[in-house]
C-alpha positions in Angstrom: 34.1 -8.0 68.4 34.3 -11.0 66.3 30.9 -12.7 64.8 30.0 -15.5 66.8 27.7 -17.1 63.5 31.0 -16.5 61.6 32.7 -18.6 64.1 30.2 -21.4 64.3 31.1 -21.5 60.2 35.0 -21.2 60.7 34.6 -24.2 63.4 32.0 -26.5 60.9 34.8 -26.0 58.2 37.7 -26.8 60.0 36.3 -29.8 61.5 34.8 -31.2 57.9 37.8 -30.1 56.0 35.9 -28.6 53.0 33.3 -25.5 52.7 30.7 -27.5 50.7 30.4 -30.3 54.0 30.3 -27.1 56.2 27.5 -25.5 54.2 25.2 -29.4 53.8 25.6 -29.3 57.6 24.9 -25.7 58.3 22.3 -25.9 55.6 24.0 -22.4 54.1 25.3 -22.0 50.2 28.8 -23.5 49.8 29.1 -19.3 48.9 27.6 -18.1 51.6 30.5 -20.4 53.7 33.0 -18.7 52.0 31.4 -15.1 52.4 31.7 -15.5 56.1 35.3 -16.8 55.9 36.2 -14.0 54.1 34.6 -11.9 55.9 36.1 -13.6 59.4 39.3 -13.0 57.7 39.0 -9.4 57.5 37.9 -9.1 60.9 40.6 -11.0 62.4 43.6 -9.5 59.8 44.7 -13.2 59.4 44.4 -16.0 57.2 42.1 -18.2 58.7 42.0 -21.2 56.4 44.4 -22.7 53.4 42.1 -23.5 50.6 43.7 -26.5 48.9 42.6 -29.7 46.3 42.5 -31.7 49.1 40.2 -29.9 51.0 40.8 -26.9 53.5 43.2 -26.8 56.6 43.4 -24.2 59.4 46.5 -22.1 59.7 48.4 -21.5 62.4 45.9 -18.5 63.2 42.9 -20.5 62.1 43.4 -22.9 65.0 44.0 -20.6 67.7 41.0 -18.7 67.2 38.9 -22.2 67.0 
């Protein structure tokens, strides 16, 4: 069964397009964000999120699951 807190972060970064703005608004670490994206990740076996200069985008997978 997939983390629901972990989901909450996955959404927050989707919809802000970066993991420091989901962390301000979470009020979590900009490395805890990541920890649970990673972590999301492995849970799901898919690539959730493309981590880019202009900010993060969901993947194919990442917006399904949101």
């Amino acid at each position: 069964m997939l983390n629901l807190g972990r989901l909450q972060v996955l959404c927050e970064v989707i919809s802000r397009g970066s993991f420091s703005a989901a962390a301000g608004a979470l009020s979590y670490t900009q490395s805890a964000v990541s920890q649970s994206i990673a972590r999301l990740e492995v849970e799901t076996g898919a690539t959730l999120v493309v981590r880019g200069r202009r900010g993060v985008r969901p993947t194919a997978a990442g917006t399904t699951l949101v």
